[in-house]
C-alpha positions as CSV (number, residue, x, y, z in Angstrom):
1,X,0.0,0.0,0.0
2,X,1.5,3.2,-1.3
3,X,2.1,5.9,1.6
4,X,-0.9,8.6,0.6
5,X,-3.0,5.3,1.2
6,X,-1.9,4.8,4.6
7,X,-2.3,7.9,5.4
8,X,-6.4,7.9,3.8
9,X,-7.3,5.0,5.7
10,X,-5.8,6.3,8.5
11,X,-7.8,9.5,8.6
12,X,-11.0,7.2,7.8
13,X,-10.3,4.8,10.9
14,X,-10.0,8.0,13.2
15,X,-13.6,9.3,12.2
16,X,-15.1,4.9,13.3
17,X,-17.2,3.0,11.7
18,X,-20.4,4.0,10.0
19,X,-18.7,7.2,8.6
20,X,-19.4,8.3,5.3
21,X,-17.1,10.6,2.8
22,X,-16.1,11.7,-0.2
23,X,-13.2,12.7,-2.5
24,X,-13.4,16.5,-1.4
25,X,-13.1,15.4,2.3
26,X,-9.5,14.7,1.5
27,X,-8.7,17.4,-0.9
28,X,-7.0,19.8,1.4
29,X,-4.1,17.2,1.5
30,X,-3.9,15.3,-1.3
31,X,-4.0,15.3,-4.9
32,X,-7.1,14.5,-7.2
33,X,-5.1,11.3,-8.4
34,X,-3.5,10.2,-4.9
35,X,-7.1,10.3,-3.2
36,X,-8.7,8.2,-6.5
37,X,-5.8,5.6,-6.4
38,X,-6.0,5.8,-2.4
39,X,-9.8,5.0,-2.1
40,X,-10.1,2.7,-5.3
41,X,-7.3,0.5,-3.4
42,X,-9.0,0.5,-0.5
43,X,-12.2,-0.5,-1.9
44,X,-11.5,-3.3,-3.4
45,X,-9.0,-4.7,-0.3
46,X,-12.7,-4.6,1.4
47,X,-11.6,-1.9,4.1
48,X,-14.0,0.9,2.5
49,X,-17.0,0.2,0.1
50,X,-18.7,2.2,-2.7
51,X,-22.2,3.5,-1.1
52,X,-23.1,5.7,-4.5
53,X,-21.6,7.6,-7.2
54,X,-18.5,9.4,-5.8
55,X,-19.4,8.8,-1.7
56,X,-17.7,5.7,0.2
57,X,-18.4,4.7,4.1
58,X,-16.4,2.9,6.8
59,X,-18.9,0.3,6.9
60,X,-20.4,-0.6,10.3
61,X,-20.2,-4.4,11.1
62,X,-22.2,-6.8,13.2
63,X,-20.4,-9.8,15.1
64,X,-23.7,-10.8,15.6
65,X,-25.1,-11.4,12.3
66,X,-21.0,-11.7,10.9
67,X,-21.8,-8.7,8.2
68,X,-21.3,-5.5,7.0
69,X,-24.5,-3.0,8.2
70,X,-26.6,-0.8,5.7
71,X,-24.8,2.1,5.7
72,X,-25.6,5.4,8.1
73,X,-28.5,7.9,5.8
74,X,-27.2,10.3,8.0
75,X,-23.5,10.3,7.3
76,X,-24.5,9.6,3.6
77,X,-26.6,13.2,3.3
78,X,-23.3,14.8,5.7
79,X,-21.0,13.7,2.7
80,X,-22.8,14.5,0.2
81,X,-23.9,18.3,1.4
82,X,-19.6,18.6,2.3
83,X,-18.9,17.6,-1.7
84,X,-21.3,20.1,-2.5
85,X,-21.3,22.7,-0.1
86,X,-25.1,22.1,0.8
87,X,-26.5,23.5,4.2
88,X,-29.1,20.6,4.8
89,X,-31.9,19.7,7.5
90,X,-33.6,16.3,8.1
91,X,-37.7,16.9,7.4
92,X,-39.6,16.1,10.7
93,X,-40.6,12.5,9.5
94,X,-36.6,11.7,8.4
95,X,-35.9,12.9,12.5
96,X,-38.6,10.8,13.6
97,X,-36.5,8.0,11.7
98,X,-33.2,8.8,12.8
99,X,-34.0,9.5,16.1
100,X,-35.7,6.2,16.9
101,X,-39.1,8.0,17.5
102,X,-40.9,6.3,14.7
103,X,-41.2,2.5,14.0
104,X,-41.6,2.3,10.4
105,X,-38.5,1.4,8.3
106,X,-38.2,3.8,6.2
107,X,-38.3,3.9,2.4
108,X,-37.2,7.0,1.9
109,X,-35.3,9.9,4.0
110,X,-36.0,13.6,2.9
111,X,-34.1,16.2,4.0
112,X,-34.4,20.3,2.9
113,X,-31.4,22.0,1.3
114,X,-30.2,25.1,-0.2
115,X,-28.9,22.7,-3.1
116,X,-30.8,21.7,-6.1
117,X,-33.6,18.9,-5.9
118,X,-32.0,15.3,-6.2
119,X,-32.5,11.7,-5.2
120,X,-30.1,8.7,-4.7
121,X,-30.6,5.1,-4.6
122,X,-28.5,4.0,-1.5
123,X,-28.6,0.2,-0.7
124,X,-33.2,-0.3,-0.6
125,X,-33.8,3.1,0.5
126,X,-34.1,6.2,-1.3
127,X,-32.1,9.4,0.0
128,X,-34.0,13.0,-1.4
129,X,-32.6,16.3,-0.8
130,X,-35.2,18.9,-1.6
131,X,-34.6,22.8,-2.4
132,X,-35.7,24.8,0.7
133,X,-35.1,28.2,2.2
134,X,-34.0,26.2,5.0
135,X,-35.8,28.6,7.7
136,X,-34.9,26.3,10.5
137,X,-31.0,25.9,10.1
138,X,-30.3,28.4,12.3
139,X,-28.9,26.2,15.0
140,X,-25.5,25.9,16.0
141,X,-25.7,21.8,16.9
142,X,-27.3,19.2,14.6
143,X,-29.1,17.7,17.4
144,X,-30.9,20.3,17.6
145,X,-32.3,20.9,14.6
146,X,-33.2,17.0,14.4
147,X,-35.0,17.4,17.9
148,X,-37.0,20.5,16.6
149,X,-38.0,18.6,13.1
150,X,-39.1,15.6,15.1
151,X,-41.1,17.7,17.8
152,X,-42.5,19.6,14.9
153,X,-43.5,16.2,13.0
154,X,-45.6,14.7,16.0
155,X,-47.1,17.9,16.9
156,X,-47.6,18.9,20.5
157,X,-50.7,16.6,21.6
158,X,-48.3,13.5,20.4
159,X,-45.5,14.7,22.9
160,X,-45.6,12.1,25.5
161,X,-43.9,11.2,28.2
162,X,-42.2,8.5,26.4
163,X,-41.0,10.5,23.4
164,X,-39.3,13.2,26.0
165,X,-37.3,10.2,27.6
166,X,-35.9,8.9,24.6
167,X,-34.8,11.8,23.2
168,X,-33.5,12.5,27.0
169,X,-31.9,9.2,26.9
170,X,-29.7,10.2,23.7
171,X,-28.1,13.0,24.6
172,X,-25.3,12.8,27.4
173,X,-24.9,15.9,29.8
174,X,-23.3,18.0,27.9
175,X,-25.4,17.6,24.3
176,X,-28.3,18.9,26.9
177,X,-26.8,21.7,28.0
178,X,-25.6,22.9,24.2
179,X,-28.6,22.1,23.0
180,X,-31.3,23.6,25.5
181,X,-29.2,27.1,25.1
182,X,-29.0,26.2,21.5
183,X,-32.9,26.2,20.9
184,X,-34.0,28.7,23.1
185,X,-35.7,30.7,19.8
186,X,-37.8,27.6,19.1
187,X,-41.7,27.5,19.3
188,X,-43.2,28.1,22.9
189,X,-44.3,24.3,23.5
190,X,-41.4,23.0,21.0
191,X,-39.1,24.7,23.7
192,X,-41.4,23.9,26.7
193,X,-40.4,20.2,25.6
194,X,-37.2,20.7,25.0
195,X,-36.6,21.8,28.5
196,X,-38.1,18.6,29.8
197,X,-36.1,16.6,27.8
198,X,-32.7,18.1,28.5
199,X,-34.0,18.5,32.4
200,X,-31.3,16.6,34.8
201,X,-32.6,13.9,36.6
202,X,-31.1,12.2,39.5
């Protein structure tokens, strides 16, 4: 393995598994032809694999079932708005996904963007990025944005008790603190909630 290669997979293994990139992510330190010799190498020694056209992942893997998993939508759309300098927010039903809030298994993830409309088969599910004015994206931490989006998708009669200690349960003491100061401009009630679910509890 050539030294540039060593040097990718090295900066891959130090983001862990389930992390999803592209060729720009490496740009500021390699060439064009070191990074596509680098990650073709890598992909077909197995360490990296192809998820769609120009984005790779660190694949997640399951000793219990003894295989790769599907890769992380969410890490996909992050790679894909860095390659094309997207600002980009989960829709409220895509939150309710990601943040373990809805059962389903999703089909398809949306999320809004300041980038043109486009879709991308990845693995069974379809990943859509839809043109938005992005109204919401004015939080500093991504948690918070997919907390707000998920509140906003179940409405405020369907906030129960058990959707407040999930998303409680996710975040350790310090996303709770960053995040309640983050959101503080949100809705009355989407705040109101908020509060209960960054609330320290003994």
């Amino acid at each position: 393995m050539k030294s540039h290669s060593k040097q990718v997979i090295s900066r891959i293994y130090g983001h862990g598994r389930g992390w999803a990139f592209s060729q720009s992510d490496f740009a500021h330190s390699f060439t064009r032809s070191q990074i596509d010799y680098a990650l073709s190498e890598l992909c077909h020694e197995g360490k990296i694999r192809r998820v769609c056209r120009g984005i790779y992942d660190y694949p997640k893997f399951s000793e219990l079932l003894n295989r790769e998993l599907s890769p992380d939508f969410d890490q996909v759309a992050q790679a894909l708005a860095r390659k094309f300098n997207w600002r980009i927010q989960p829709t409220g039903d895509a939150s309710l996904n990601l943040l373990g809030l809805s059962t389903q298994v999703p089909g398809r993830l949306a999320y809004l963007s300041d980038g043109p409309n486009r879709k991308y088969d990845i693995g069974h599910c379809k990943l859509e990025f839809k043109k938005s004015a992005l109204k919401d994206v004015g939080f500093q931490f991504r948690e918070s944005g997919f907390i707000v989006q998920a509140l906003k998708a179940l409405g405020q009669n369907r906030v129960t008790t058990t959707e407040i200690n999930k998303l409680h349960k996710q975040l350790d003491a310090t996303a709770r603190k960053r995040v309640l100061k983050d959101t503080v401009t949100a809705t009355g009630w989407i705040y109101h909630a908020i509060k209960k679910i960054c609330q320290e509890r003994n």
